[in-house]
C-alpha positions as CSV (number, residue, x, y, z in Angstrom):
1,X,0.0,0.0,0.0
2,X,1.5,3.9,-1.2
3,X,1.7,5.5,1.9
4,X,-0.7,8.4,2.7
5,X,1.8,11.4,2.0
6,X,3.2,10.0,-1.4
7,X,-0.5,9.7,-2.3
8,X,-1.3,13.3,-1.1
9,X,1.9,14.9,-2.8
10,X,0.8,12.9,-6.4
11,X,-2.4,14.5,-5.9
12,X,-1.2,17.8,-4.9
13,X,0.8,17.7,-8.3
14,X,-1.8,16.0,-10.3
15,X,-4.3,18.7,-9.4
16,X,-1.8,21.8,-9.7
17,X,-0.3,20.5,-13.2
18,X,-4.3,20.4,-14.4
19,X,-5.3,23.9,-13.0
20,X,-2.0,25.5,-14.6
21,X,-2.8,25.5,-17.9
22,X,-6.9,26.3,-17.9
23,X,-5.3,29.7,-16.1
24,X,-3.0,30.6,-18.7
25,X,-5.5,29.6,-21.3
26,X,-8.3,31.7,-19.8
27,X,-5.5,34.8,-19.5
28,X,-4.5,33.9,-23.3
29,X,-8.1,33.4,-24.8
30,X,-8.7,36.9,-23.0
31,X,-5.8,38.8,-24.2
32,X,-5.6,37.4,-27.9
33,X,-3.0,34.9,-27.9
34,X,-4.1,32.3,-30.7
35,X,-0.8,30.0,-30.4
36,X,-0.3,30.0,-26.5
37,X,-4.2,29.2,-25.7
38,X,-3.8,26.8,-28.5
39,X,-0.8,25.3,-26.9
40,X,-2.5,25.6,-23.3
41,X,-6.0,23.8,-25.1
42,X,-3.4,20.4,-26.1
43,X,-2.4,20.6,-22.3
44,X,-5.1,20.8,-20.5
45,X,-6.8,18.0,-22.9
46,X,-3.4,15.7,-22.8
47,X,-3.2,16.1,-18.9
48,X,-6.9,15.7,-18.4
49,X,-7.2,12.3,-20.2
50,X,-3.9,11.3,-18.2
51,X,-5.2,11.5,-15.1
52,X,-8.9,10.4,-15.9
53,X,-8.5,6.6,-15.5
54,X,-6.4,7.3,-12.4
55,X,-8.7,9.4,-10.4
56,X,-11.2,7.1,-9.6
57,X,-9.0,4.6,-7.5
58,X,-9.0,6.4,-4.3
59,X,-12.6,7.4,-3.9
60,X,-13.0,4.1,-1.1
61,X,-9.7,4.9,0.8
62,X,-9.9,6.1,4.1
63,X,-8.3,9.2,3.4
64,X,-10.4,10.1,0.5
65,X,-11.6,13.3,2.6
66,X,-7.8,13.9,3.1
67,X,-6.9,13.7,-0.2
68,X,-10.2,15.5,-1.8
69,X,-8.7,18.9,0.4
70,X,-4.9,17.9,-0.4
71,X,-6.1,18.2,-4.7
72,X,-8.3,21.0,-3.9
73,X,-5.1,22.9,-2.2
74,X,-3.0,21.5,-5.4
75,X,-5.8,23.3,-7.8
76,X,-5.8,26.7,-6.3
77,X,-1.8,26.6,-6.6
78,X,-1.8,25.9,-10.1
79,X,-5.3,28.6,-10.9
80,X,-2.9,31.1,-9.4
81,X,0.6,30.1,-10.3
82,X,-1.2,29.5,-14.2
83,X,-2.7,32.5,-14.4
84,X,0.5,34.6,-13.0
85,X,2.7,32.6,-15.8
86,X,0.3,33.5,-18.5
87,X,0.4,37.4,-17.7
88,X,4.0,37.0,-18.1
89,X,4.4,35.3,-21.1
90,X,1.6,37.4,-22.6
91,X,3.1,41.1,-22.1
């Protein structure tokens, strides 16, 4: 069995890796940026279908309510670090 805090740093990462690019995308679809929300569009498609047959596997654990927070905590860091990047790269 993984133990609990390798499962909540993978879903930490999981969740901030698929927040990341809808940010940038939203900040480049705003601001005019064909190729980068294009390039933002493959990621967030590529990641989602990743992690999509993984998800699922820890709904029963006793943790779930653990690791449901943990991947909520992971998505706000990547909203935020996603949308910061994308101002950046869009000036």
């Amino acid at each position: 069995m993984i133990p609990v805090v390798e499962i909540c740093v993978t879903l930490f990462v999981r969740a901030f890796l698929q927040c990341l690019p809808v940010a940038c995308s939203t900040v480049f679809i705003a601001r005019g940026r064909y190729v980068l929300a294009g390039l933002s569009a493959f990621c967030i498609s590529f990641l989602w279908f990743t992690n999509a047959g993984t998800a699922g596997t820890l709904a029963g654990h006793e943790s779930s309510l653990l690791f449901s927070g943990v991947y909520g905590f992971g998505a706000m860091a990547g909203a935020l670090c996603g949308m910061a990047l994308a101002r950046h790269l869009s000036k």
